[in-house]
Backbone as CSV, one residue per row, in Angstrom:
resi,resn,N_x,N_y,N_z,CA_x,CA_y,CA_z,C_x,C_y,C_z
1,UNK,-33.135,-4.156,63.001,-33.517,-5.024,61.896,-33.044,-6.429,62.183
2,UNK,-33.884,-7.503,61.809,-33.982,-8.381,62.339,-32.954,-9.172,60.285
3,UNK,-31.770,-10.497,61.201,-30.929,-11.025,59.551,-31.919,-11.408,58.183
4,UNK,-33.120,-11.471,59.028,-34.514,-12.172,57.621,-34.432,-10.494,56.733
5,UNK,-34.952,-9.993,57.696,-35.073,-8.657,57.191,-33.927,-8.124,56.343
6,UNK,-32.850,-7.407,56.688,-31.553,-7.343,56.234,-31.449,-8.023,54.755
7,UNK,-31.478,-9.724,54.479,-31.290,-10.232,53.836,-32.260,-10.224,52.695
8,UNK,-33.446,-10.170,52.823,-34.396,-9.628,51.868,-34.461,-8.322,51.281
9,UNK,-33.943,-7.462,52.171,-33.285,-6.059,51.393,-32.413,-6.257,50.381
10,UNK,-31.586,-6.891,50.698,-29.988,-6.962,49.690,-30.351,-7.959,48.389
11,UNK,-31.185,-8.862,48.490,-31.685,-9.861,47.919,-32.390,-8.678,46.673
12,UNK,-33.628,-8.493,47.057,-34.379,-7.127,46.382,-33.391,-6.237,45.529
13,UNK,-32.523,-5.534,46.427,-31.781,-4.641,45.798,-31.123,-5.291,44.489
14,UNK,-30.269,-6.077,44.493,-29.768,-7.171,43.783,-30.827,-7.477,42.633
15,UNK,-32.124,-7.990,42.594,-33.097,-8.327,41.665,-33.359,-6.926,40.892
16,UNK,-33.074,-5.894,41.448,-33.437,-4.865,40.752,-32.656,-4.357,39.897
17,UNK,-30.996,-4.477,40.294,-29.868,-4.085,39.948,-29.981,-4.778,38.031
18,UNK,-30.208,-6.208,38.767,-30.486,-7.225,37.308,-31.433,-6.722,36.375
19,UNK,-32.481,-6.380,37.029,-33.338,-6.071,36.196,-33.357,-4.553,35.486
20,UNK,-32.753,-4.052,35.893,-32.170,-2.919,35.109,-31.359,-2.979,34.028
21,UNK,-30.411,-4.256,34.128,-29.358,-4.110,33.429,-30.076,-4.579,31.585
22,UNK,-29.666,-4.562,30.231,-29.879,-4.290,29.241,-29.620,-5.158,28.493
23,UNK,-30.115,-6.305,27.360,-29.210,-7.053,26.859,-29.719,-6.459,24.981
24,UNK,-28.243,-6.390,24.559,-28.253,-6.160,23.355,-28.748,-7.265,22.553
25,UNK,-29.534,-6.384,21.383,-30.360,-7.431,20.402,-29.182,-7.896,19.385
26,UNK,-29.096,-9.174,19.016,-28.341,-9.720,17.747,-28.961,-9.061,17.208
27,UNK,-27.823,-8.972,15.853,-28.443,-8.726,14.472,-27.439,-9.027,13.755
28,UNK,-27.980,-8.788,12.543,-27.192,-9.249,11.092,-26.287,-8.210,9.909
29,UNK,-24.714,-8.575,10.087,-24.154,-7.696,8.767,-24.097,-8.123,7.368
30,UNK,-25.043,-8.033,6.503,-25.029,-8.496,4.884,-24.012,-7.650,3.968
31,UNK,-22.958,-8.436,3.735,-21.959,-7.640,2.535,-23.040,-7.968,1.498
32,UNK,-22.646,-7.404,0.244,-23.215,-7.423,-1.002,-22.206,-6.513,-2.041
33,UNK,-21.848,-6.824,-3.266,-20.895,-6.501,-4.324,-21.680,-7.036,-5.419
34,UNK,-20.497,-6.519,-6.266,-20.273,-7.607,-7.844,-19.381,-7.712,-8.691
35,UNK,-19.262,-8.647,-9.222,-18.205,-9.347,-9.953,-18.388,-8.872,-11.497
36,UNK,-17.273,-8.039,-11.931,-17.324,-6.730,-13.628,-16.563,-7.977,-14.526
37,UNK,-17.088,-8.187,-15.306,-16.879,-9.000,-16.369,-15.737,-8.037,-17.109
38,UNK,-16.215,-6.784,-17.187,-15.334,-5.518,-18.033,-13.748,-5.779,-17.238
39,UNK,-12.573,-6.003,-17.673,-11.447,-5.671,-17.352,-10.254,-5.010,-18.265
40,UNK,-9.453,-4.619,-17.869,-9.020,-3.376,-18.570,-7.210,-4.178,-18.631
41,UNK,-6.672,-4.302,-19.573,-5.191,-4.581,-19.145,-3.783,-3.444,-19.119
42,UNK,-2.780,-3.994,-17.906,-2.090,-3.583,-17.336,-1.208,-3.781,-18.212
43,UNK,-0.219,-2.487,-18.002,1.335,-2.754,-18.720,2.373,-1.669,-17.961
44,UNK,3.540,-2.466,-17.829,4.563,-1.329,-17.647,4.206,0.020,-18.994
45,UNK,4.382,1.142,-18.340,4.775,1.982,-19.695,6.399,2.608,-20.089
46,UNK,6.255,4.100,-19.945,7.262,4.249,-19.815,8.692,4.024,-19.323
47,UNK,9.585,3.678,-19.250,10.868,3.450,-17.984,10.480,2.370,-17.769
48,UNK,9.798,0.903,-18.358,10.294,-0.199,-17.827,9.773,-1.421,-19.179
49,UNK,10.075,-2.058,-18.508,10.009,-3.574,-19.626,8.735,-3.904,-19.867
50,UNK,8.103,-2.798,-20.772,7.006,-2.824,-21.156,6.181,-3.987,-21.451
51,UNK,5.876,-5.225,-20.233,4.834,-6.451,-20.317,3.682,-6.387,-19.987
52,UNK,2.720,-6.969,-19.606,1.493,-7.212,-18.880,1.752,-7.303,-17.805
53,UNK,1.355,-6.811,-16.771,1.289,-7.212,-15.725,2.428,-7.068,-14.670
54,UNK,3.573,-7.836,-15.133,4.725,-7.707,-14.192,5.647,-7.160,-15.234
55,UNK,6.300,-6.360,-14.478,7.128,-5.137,-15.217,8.916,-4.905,-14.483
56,UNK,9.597,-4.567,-14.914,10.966,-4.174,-14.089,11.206,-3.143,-14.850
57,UNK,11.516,-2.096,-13.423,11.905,-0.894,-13.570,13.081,-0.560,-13.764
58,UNK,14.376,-0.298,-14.608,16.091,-0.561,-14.250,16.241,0.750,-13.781
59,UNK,17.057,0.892,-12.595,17.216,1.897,-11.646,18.685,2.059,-12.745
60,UNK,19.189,3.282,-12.600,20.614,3.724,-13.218,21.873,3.242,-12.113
61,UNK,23.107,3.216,-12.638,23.884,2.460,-11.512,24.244,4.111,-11.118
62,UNK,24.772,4.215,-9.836,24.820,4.951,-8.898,26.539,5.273,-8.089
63,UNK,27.469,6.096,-7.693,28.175,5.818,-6.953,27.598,5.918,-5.372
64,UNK,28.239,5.059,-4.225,28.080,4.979,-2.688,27.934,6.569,-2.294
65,UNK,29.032,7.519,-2.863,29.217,8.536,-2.246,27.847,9.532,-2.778
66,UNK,26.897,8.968,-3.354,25.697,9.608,-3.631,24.718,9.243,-2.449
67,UNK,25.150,8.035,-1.985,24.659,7.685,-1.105,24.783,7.194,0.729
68,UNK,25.666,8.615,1.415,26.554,8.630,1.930,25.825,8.904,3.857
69,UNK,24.477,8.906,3.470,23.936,9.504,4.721,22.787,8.865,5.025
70,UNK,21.915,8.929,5.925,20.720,8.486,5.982,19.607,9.273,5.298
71,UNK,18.759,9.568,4.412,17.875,10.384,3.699,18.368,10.625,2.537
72,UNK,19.416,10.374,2.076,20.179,10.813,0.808,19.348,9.710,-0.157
73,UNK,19.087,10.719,-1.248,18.244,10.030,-2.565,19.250,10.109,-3.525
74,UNK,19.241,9.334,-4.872,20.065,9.179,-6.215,19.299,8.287,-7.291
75,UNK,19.454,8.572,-8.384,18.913,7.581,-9.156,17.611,7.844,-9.536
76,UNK,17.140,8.925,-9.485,15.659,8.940,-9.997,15.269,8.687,-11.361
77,UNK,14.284,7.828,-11.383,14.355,7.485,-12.903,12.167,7.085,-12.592
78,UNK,12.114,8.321,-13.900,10.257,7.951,-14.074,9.853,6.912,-14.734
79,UNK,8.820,6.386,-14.396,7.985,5.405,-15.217,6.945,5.298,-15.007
80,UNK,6.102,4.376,-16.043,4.455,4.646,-15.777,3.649,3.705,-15.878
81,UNK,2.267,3.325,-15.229,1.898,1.931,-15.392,0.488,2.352,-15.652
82,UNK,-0.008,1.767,-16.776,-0.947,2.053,-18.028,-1.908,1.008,-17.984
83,UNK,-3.467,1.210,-17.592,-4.292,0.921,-17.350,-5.181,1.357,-18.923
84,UNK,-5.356,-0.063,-19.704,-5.702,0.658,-20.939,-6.809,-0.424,-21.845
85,UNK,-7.482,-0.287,-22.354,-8.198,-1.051,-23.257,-9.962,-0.821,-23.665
86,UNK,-10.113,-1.370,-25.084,-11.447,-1.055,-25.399,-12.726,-1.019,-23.842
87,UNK,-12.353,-1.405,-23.108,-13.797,-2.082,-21.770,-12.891,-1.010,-20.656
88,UNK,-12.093,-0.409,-20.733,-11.905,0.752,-19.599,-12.851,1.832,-20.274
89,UNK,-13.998,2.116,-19.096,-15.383,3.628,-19.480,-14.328,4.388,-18.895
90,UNK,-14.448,5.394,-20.065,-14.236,6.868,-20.061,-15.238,7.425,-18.738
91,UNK,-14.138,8.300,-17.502,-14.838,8.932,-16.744,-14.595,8.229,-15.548
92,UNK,-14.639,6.844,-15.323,-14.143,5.924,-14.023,-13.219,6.636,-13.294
93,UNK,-12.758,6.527,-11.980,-11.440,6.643,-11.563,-11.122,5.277,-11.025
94,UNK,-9.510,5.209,-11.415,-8.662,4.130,-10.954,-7.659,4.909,-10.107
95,UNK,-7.424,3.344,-9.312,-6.556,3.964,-8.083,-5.984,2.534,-8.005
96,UNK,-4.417,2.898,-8.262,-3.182,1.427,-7.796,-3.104,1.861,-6.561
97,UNK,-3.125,0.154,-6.147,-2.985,0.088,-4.700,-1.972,-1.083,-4.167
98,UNK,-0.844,-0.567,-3.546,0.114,-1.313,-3.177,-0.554,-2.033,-1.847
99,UNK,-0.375,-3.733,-1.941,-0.762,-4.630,-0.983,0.542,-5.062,-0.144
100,UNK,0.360,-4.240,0.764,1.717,-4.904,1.992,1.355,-5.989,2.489
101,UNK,0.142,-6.484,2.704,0.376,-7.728,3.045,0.881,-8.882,2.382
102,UNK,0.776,-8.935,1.019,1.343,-9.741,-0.122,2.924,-9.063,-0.757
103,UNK,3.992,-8.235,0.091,4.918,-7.992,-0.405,5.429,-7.601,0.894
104,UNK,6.432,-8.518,1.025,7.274,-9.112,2.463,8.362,-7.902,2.115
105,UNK,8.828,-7.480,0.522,9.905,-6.339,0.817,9.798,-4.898,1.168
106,UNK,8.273,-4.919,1.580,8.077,-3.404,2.045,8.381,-3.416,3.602
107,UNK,8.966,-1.739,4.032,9.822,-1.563,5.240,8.556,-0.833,5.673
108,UNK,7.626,-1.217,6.801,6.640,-0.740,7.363,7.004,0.503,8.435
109,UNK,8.735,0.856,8.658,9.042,2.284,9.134,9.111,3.083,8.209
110,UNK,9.414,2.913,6.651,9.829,4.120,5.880,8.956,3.982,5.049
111,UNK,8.067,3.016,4.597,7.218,2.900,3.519,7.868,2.749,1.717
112,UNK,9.280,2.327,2.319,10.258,1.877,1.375,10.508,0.684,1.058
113,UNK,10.924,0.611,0.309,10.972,-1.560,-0.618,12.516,-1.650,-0.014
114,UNK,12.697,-2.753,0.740,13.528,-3.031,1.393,15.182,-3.716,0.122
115,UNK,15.607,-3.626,0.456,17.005,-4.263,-0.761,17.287,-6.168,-0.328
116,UNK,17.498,-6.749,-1.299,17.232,-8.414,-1.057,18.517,-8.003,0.078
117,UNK,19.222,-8.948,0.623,20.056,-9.681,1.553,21.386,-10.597,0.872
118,UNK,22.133,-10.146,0.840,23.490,-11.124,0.610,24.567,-10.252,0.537
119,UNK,25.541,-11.680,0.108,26.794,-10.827,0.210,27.068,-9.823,-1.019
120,UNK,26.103,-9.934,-2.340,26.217,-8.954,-3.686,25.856,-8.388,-3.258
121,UNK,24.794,-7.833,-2.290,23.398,-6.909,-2.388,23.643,-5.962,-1.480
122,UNK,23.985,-4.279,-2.361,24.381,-3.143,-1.396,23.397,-2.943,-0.060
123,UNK,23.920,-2.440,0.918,23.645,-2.333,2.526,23.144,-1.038,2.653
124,UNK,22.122,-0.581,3.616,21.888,0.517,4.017,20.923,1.401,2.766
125,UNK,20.846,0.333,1.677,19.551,1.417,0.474,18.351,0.736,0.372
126,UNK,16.987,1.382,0.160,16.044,1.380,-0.229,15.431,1.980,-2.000
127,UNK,14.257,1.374,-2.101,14.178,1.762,-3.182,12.548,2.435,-2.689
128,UNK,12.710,3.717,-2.903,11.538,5.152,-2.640,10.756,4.939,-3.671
129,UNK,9.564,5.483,-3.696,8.600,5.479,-4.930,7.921,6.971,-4.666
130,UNK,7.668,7.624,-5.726,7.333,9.023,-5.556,6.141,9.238,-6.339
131,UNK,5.038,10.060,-6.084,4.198,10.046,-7.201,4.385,10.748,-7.834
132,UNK,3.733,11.709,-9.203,3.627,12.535,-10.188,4.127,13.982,-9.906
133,UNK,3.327,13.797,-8.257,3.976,14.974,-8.160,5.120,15.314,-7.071
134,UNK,5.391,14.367,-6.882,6.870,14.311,-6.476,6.865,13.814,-4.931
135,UNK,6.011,13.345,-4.295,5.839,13.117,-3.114,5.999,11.642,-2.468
136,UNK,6.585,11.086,-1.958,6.652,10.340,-1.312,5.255,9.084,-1.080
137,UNK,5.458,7.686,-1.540,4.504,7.121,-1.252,4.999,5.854,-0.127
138,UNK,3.811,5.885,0.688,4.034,5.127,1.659,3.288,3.561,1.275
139,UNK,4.512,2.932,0.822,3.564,1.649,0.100,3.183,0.934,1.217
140,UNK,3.419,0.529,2.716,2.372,-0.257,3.558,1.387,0.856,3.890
141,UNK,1.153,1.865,3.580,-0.571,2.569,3.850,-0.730,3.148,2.628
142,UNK,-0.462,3.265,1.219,-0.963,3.682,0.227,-1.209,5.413,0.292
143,UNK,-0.722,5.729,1.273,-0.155,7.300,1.346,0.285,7.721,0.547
144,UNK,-0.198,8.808,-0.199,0.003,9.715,-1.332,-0.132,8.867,-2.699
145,UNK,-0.742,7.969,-3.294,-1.173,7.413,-3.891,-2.102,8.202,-4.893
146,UNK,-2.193,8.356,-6.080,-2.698,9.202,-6.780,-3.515,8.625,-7.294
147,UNK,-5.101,8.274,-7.393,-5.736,8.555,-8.491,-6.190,9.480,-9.709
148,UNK,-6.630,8.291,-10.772,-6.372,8.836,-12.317,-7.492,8.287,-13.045
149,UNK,-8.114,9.415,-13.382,-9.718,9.338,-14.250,-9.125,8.836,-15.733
150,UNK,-10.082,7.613,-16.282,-10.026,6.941,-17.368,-10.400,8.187,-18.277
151,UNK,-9.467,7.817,-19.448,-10.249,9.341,-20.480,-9.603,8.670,-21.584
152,UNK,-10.067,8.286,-22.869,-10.190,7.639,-24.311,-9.421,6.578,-23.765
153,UNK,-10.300,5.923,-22.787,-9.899,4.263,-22.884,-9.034,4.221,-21.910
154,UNK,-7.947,5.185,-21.368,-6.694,4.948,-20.895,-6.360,5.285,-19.328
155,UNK,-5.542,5.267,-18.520,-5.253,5.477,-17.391,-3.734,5.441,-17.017
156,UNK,-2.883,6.628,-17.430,-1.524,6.379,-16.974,-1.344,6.730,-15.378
157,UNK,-0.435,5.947,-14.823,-0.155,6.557,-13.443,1.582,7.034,-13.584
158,UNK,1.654,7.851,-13.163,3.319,8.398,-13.400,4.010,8.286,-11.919
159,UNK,5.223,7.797,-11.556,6.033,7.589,-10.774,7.623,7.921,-10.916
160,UNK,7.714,7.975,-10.085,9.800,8.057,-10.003,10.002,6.677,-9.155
161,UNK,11.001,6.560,-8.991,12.047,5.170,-8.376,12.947,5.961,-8.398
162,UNK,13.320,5.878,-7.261,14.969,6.317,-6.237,15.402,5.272,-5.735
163,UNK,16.276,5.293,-4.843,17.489,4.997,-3.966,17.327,5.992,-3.224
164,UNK,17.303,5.246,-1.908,17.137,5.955,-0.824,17.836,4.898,0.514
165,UNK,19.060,5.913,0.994,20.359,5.599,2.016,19.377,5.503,3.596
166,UNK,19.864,4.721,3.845,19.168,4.342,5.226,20.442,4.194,6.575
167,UNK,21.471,4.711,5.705,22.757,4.827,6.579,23.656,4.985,5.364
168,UNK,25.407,4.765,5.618,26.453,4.510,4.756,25.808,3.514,3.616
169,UNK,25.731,3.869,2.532,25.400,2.604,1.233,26.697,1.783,0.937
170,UNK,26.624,0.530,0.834,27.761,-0.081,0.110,27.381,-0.390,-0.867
171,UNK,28.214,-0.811,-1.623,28.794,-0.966,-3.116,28.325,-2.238,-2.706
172,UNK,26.792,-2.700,-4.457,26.061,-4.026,-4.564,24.759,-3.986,-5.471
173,UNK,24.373,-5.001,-5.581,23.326,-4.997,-6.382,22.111,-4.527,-5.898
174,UNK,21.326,-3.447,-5.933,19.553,-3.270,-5.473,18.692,-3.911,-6.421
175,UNK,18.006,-5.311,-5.650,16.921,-6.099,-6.191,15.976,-5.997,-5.445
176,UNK,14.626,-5.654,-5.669,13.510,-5.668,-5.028,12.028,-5.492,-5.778
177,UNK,11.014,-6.165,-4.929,9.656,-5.592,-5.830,8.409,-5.756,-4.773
178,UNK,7.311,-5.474,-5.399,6.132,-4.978,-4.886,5.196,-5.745,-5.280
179,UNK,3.726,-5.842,-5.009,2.748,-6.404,-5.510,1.980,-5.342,-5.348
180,UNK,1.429,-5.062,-6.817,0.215,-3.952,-6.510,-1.133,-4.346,-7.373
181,UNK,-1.876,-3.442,-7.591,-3.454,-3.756,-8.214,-3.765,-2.514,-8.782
182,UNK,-4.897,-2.635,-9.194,-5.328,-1.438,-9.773,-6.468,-1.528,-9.658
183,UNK,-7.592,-0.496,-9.347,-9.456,-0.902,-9.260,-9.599,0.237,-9.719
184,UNK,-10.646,0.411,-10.376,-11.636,1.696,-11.039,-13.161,0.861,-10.882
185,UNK,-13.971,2.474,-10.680,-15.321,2.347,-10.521,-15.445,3.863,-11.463
């Protein structure tokens, strides 16, 4: 074979290779929603400072030696957050949903609310959140999170608040909180 030759082979081969190959078509993703005029208002219920919206839960004071290990819980205390009013339809389900990205005190290893920082503020505790039925919620993935069907207007969600030892606890104040939501369809 003569280099003309040769080179017009590989050349060819090459044009074909291309021309085989595939190019994907654009196209288009259209979101579409809507905006419910109907809203329903929020309140602490049970076990906390029954307001609109933003609520505090008071945890019971505790001794260290309750809290002496890593996994050791104390302090359970229920409360409930009440999704309620004439414009909540009977039959909806609602579902609170804790936003970790808008709450810097959640611990993205334990799915626990982290304790503020200082020299008052006991060492080594978390504050756990449990649902209704007693299980563990993982507030950066909304793990075990319970939804709750609207029925005469209303929507309670039931919870516990613990203390939860993440080593030796010291003796201090536990301050912490969450940002959550609530949606029904």
């Amino acid at each position: 074979m003569n280099k003309k030759h040769v080179l017009a082979s590989v050349i060819g081969a090459l044009l074909i290779g291309v021309a085989g190959a595939s190019v994907a078509k654009d196209a288009t993703i259209t979101f579409k929603g809507s905006i419910d005029a109907t809203t329903c208002t929020v309140t602490g219920g049970t076990g906390t400072t029954a307001t609109v919206d933003d609520f505090t839960v008071d945890l019971p004071k505790v001794s260290v030696g309750r809290l002496a290990a890593n996994g050791d819980v104390a302090g359970e205390i229920p409360f409930t957050v009440e999704l309620a009013g004439t414009a909540c339809t009977d039959g909806k389900i609602a579902k609170m949903n804790f936003e970790a990205s808008r709450s810097p005190n959640i611990n993205t290893a334990t799915g626990n609310l982290k304790n503020k920082a200082g020299a008052t503020f006991a060492k080594n505790v978390e504050v756990q959140l449990l649902n209704k039925a007693g299980n563990a919620i993982n507030l950066g993935t909304n793990a075990n999170v319970l939804p709750e069907t609207i029925a005469a207007n209303k929507a309670t969600f039931t919870h516990t608040a613990q203390y939860r030892a993440t080593g030796v606890a010291t003796a201090g104040a536990v301050e912490t909180s969450v940002v959550y939501s609530i949606a029904y369809n």
